[in-house]
C-alpha positions in Angstrom: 0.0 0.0 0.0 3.4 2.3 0.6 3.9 1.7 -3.5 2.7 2.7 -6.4 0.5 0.5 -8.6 3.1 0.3 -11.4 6.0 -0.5 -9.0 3.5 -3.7 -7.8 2.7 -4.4 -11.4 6.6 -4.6 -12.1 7.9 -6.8 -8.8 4.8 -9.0 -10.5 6.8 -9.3 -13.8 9.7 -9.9 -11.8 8.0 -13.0 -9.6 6.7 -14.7 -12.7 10.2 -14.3 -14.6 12.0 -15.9 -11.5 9.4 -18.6 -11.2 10.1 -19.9 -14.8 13.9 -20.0 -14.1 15.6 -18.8 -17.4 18.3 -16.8 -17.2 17.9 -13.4 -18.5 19.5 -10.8 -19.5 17.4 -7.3 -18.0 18.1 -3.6 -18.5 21.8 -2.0 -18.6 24.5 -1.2 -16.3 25.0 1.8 -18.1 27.8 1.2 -20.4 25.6 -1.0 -22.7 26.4 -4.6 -21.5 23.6 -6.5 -20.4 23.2 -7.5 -16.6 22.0 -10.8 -16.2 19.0 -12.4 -13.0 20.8 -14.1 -10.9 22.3 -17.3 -11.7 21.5 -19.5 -8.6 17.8 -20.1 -10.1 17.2 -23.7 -11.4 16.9 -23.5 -15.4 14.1 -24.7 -16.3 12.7 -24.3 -19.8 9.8 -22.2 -20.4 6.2 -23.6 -21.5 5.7 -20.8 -23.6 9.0 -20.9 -25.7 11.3 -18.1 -26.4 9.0 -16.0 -27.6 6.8 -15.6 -24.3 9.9 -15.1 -21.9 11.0 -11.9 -24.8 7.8 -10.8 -24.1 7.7 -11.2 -20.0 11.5 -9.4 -20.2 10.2 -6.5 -22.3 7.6 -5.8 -19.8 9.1 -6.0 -16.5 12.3 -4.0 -18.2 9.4 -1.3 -19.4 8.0 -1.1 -16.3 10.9 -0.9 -13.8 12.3 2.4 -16.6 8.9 4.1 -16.7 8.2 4.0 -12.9 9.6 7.1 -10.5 11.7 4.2 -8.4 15.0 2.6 -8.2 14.4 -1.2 -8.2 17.6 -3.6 -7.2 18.4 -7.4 -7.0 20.8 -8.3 -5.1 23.0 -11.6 -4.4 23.4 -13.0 -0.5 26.6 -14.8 -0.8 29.5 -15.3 -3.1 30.7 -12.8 -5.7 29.4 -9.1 -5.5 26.8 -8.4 -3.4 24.7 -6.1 -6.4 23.7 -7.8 -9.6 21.2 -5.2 -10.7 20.0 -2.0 -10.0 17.6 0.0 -12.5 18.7 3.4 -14.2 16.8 5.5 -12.0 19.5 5.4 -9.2 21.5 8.0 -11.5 18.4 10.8 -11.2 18.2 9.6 -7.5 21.2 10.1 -5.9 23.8 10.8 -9.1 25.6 7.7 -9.2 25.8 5.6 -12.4 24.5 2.3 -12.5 28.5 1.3 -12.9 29.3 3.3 -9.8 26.6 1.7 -7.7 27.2 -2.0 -8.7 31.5 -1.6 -8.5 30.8 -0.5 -4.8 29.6 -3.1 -2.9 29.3 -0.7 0.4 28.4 2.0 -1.5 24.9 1.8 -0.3 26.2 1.8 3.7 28.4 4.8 3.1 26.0 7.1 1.4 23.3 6.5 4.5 23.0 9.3 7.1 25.2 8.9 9.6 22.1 9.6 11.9 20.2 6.3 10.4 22.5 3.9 9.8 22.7 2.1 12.6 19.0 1.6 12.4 18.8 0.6 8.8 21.9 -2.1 9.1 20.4 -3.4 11.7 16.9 -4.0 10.4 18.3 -4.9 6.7 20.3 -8.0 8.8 16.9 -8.4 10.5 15.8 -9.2 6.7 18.3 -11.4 5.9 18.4 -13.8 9.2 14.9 -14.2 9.6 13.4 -13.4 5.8 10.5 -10.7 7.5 10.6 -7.6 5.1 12.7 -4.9 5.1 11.2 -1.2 5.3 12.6 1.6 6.5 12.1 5.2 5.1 16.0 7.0 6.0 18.3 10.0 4.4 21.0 8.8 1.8 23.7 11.8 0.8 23.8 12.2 -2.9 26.7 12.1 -5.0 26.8 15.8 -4.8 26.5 16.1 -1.4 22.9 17.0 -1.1 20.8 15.1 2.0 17.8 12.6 -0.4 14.8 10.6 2.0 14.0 7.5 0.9 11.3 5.1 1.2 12.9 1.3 0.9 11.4 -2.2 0.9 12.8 -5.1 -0.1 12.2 -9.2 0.5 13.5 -12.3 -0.6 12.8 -14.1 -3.3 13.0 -18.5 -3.0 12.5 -20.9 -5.6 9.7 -23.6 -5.8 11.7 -25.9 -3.2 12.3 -22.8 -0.9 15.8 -22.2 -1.9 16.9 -18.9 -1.3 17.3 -16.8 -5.0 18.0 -13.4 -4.5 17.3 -10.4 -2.9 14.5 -7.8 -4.6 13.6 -4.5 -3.5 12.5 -0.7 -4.6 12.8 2.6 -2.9 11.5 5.7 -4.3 12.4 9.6 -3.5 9.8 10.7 -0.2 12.0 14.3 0.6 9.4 16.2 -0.8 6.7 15.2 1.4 9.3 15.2 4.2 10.1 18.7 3.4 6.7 19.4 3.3 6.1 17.7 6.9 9.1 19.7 8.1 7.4 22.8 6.9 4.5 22.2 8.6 6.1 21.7 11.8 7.8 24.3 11.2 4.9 26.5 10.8 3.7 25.2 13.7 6.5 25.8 16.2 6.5 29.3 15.0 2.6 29.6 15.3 3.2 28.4 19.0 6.4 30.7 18.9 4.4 33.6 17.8 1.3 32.7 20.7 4.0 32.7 23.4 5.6 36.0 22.3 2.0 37.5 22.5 0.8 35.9 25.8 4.8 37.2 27.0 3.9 40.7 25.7 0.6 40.8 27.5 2.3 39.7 30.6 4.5 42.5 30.2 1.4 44.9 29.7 -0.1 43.6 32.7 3.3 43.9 34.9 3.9 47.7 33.3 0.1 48.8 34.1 0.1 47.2 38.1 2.7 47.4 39.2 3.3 50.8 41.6 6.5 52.5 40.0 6.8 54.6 36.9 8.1 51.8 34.4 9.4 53.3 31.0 10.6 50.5 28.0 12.8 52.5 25.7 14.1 51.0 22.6 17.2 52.5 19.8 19.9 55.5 20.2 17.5 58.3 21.6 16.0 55.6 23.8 12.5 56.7 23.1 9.4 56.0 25.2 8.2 52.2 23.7 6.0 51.6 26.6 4.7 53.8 29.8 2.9 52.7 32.2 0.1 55.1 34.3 2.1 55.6 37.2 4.8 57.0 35.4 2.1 59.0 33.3 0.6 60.6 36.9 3.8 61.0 38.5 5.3 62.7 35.9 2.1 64.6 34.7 2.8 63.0 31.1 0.2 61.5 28.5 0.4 58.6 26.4 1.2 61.0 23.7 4.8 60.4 25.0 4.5 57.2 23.4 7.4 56.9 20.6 9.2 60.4 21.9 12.5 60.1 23.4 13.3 59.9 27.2 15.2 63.5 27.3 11.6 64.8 25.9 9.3 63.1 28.0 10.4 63.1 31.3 13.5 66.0 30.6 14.4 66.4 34.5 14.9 62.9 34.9 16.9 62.2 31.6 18.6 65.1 32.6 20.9 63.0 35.6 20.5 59.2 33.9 21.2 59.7 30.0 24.9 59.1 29.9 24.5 55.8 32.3 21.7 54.6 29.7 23.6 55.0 26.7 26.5 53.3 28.5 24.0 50.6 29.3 22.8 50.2 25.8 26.0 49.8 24.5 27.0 46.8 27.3 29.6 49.0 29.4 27.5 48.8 31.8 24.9 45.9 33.3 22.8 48.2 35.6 22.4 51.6 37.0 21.1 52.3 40.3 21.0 55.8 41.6 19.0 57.7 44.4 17.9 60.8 42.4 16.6 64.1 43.5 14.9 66.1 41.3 13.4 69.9 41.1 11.0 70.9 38.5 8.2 73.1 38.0 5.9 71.0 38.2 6.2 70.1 41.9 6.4 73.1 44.5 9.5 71.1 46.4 12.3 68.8 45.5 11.1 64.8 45.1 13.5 61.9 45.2 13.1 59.1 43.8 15.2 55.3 43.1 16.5 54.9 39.7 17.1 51.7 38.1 17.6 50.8 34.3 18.8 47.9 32.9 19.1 46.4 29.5 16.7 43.3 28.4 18.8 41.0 26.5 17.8 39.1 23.8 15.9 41.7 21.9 17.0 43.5 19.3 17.0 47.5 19.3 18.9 47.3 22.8 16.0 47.6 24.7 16.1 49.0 28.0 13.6 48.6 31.2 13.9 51.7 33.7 11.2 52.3 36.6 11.4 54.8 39.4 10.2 54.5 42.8 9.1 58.1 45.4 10.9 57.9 48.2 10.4 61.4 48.7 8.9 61.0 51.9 11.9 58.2 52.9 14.6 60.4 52.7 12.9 63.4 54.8 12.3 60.5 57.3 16.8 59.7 57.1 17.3 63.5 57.1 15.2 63.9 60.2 17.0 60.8 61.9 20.6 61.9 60.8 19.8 65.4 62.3 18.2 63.8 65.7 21.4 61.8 66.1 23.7 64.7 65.3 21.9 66.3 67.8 22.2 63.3 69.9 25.8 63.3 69.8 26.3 66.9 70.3 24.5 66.9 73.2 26.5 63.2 74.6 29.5 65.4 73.6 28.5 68.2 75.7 27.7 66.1 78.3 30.3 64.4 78.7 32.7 67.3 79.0 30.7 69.1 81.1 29.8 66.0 83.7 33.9 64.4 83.2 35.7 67.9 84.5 33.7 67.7 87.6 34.3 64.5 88.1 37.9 64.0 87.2 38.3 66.8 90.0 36.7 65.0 92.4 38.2 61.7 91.9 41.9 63.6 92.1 41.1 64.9 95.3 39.9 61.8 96.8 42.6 60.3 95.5 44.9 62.5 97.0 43.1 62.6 100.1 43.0 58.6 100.4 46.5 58.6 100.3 47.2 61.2 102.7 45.0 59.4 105.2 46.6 55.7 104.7 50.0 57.6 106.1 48.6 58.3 109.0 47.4 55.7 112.1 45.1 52.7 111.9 43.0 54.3 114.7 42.4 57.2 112.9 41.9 56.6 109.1 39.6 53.7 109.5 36.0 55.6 108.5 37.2 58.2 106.7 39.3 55.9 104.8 36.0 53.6 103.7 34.1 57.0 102.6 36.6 58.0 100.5 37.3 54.7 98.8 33.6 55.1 98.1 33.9 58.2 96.5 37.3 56.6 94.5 35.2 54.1 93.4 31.4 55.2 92.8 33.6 58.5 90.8 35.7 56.0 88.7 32.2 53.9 87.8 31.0 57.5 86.5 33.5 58.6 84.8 33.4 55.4 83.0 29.8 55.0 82.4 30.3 58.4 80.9 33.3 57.7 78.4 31.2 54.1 77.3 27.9 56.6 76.4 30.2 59.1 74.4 32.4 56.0 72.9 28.8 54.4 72.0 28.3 57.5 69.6 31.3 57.7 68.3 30.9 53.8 67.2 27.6 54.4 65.8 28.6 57.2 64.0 31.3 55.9 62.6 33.8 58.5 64.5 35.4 56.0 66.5 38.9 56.1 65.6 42.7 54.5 67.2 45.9 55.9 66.7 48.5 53.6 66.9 52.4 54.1 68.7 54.8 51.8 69.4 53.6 51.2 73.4 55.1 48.9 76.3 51.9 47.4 77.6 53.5 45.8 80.5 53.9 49.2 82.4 49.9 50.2 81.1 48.4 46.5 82.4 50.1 46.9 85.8 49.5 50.5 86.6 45.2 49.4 86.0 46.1 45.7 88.2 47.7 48.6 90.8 44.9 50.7 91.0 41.9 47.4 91.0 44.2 46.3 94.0 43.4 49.4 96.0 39.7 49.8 95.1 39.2 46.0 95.8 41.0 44.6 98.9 38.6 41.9 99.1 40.4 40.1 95.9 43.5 39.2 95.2 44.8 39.9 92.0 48.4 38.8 90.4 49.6 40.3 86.9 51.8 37.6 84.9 54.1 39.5 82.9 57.1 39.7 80.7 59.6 42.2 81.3 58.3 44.0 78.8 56.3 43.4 75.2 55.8 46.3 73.2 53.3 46.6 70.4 51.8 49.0 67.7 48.7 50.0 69.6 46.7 52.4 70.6 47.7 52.7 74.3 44.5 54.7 75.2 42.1 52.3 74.0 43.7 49.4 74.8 43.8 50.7 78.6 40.0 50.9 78.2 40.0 47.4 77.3 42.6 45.8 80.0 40.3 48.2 82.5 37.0 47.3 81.7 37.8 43.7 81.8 39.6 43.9 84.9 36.4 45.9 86.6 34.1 43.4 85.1 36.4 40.9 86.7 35.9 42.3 90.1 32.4 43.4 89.5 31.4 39.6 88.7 33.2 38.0 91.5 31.0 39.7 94.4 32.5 37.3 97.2 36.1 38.5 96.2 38.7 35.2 95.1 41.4 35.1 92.7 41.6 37.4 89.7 44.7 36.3 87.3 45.6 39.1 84.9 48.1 37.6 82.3 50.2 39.5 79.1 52.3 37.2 77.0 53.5 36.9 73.2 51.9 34.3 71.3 53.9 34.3 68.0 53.3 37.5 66.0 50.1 38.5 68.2 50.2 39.9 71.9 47.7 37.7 74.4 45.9 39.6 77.4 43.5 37.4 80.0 41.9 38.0 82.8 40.0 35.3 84.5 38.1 35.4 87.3 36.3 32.8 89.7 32.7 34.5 90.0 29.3 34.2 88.9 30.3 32.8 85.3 27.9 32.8 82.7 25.0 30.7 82.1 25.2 28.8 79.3 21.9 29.7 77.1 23.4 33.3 77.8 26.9 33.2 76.6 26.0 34.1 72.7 24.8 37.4 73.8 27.9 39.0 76.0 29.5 40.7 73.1 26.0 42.7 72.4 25.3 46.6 73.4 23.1 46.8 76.3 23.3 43.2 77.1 24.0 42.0 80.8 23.9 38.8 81.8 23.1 38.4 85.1 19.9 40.8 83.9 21.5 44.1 85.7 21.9 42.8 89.0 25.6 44.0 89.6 24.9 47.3 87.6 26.4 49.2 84.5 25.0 50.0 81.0 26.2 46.4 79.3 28.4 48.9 77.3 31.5 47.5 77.9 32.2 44.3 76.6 30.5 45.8 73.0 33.1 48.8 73.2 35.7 46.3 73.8 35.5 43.9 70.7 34.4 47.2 68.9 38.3 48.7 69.5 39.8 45.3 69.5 38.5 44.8 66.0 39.5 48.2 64.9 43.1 46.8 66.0 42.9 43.9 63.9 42.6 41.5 66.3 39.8 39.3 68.6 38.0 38.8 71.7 36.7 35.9 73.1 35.5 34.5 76.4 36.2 30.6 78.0 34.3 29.2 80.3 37.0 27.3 82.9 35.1 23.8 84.1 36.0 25.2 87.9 33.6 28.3 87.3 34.3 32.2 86.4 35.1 33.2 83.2 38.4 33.6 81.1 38.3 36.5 78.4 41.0 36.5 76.2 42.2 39.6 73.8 44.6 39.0 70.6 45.8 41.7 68.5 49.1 41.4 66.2 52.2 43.2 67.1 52.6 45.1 63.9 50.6 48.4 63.4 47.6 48.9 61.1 46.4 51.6 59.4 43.5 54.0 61.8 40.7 53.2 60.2 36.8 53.9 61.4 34.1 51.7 62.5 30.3 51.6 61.5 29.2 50.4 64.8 
């Protein structure tokens, strides 16, 4: 049913010419010699004489000329593997009837790469089990050019069921291929086409909703493609804007952002981001606004996709906080100076007074002596609390800064375990020490570090006990710890420590829970680390790291 009628009417011919056994001579192999049937058929004489088998040659050679199909015979074993194939394989695929039949592969070269697995397999199929062989594959012309072909072939046997030969025909399918290929074709780019417009109205949809001005531009003057309505009221614009270029339609804006878009465009640059402020006469005050433009690749015209977001309202809101915390920090500042001159003369003079009064008798200084350690000590706490407010400004305003000089910490660390030994009798605190171990520090700050731990030390440690303050070299870093053998710190509390305003024993030994923050804060500005162990035997270990070698000053953000 895959064949034309004439095609069936000529493997007919064929059939009954095999059947009567003669050997004849059928068609030409191109150079005028006659190719013979194949010569493993029984000969048998003919019933109807001479005369009839002329006539049965004459018709099966008209038909297989006349009929748009190469027909072949073909031998299975012993001498060449083609005994026949008909003229049409010339206007097929450009080889000679010669070429084909002095090529006994010929046929397995010429077949697509792509298919020949597939047909070799199935035409050995044919030949081991005699089923018929049909297969429609590509075969490369002599030229080159990619032909589809439509095949069948079977084999022929004798009366006893001795195997003859080999018969077959294929005829040219590629135009209806081509055809089927154009229709699919057609069809992906139908469904192409549907996608693109279902895309596009997406995009509508996305450009009318969404609540920012949205501009598509498109080509050199990047003029207006699409505009959405925000974009239209925000910019008191109509869609007459449609088609006009960006510096026309919204001029202000175009104004700041048209040499970044052009450098978009033209793949310099991925994306532009800019907070923009804007003035025209169309608003009675200044309106800001977020920028952002970008190109959409994959279109041609270098299309770009901008959209603006107000933030007007934002940015008085940051100028209103920036200018509280100025004020915030002016006023610390203030503060501070006013409240530490006070108090820095009243700690000297109790100082001073303290040790006056530990010259003279036991009998004598004994109350007086208590009162003013009080006033030492309760002076010394506000002073401090005082310097951790001001430092906590600094940090969040990115003023904090250290100025690093070649320092001997050993005399620094002793002078603070000196003065906790004469605020704290009720401890005892030893200082482990090299000779000396200098460092590029700030020597100021890192006294605010040893000091604070050392307080915290004593502060956390309410029945008194050991406090072991020790300063050593650990390779190209110096090493400060101070452990104590207090309260400790419970365990679902430990992540926290480092925090601003965080205590852990919830305030109970009071303070601001400033000073462990400050601490890591100027630790980290020296390039080094703070950490705190928890000893098995209670109390706490904090440890402090920071290389040898200076750094550069540098601020912190908080």
């Amino acid at each position: 049913s895959h064949f034309p009628k004439a095609i069936h009417e000529a493997l007919a011919a064929l059939a009954e010419l095999a059947q009567s056994g003669a050997r004849l001579e059928i068609g030409s192999d191109g150079d005028g010699d006659r190719v013979p049937l194949p010569r493993g058929a029984t000969t048998i004489e003919a019933g109807g004489g001479a005369e009839q088998l002329e006539l049965a040659e004459a018709r099966y050679r008209g038909l297989i000329e006349q009929i748009p199909a190469v027909t072949f015979l073909a031998k299975l074993s012993g001498g060449r593997n083609e005994m026949y194939v008909s003229p049409q394989i010339e206007s097929l695929l450009g080889f000679t009837q010669s070429e084909w039949l002095d090529d006994p592969v010929i046929w397995y070269r010429q077949t697509h790469p792509a298919d020949r697995e597939r047909v070799s397999r199935n035409f050995a199929a044919t030949c081991l089990t005699g089923r018929p062989f049909r297969e429609v594959f590509r075969v490369f012309t002599k030229s080159g050019e990619t032909v589809w072909v439509n095949a069948a072939a079977k084999l022929v046997r004798d009366a006893n069921g001795e195997l003859l030969f080999l018969q077959g025909v294929g005829f040219d399918v590629t135009e209806q291929f081509k055809a089927a290929e154009a229709r699919e074709q057609l069809i992906r780019e139908q469904a192409a086409r549907a996608q693109a417009d279902r895309d596009r109205n997406r995009l509508r949809e996305m450009f009318t909703n969404l609540p920012a001005a949205l501009w598509l531009l498109a080509g050199d003057d990047h003029r207006v493609e699409i505009m959405n309505p925000v974009a239209q009221r925000l910019f008191d614009v109509t869609f007459a804007a449609i088609g006009k270029p960006f510096a026309t339609v919204v001029p202000e804006l175009a104004e700041q952002v048209l040499p970044d878009l052009e450098q978009i465009r033209r793949g310099e640059k991925t994306v532009l981001r800019r907070e923009i402020g804007l003035v025209s006469p169309r608003w009675p005050t200044e309106r800001h606004f977020s920028f952002i433009c970008q190109a959409l690749r994959g279109y041609e015209g270098g299309l770009l996709l901008a959209h603006a977001t107000e933030t007007t309202e934002q940015v008085h809101a940051q100028r209103k906080i920036e200018e509280a915390l100025r004020l915030r920090d002016q006023f610390l500042a203030i503060a501070a100076h006013e409240l530490r001159t006070p108090i820095t003369s009243m700690l000297g003079r109790a100082q001073f007074a303290l040790r006056v009064l530990e010259r003279q008798a036991d009998s004598d200084r004994g109350p007086l002596a208590r009162s003013l350690r009080t006033i030492v000590r309760q002076s010394t706490t506000m002073a401090q609390l005082i310097s951790q407010l001001l430092d906590l400004s600094r940090l969040q305003s990115g003023k904090l800064i250290i100025e690093p000089a070649p320092t001997d910490l050993v005399p620094i660390v002793d002078d603070i375990v000196d003065n906790a030994r004469l605020l704290s009798t009720s401890h005892e605190i030893t200082f482990i020490n090299p000779p000396s171990l200098e460092a590029e520090v700030d020597p100021l700050r890192v006294e605010q570090v040893v000091t604070n731990l050392v307080q915290n030390a004593i502060k956390y440690s309410p029945d008194g006990g050991a406090i072991e303050v020790v300063l050593r070299s650990v390779g190209r870093s110096l090493e400060l710890s101070v452990r104590d053998h207090g309260l400790g710190i419970p365990p679902e509390r430990r992540g926290q420590i480092f925090e601003q305003f965080y205590q852990a024993h919830s305030g109970q030994q009071g303070g601001l829970g400033l000073g462990l923050y400050i601490s890591r804060q100027i630790v980290q500005l020296h390039g080094g680390e703070i950490r705190a162990e928890f000893p098995d035997d209670g109390g706490t270990r904090f440890v402090v790291t920071i290389p040898l070698s200076a750094r550069r000053p540098e601020r912190t953000a908080g």
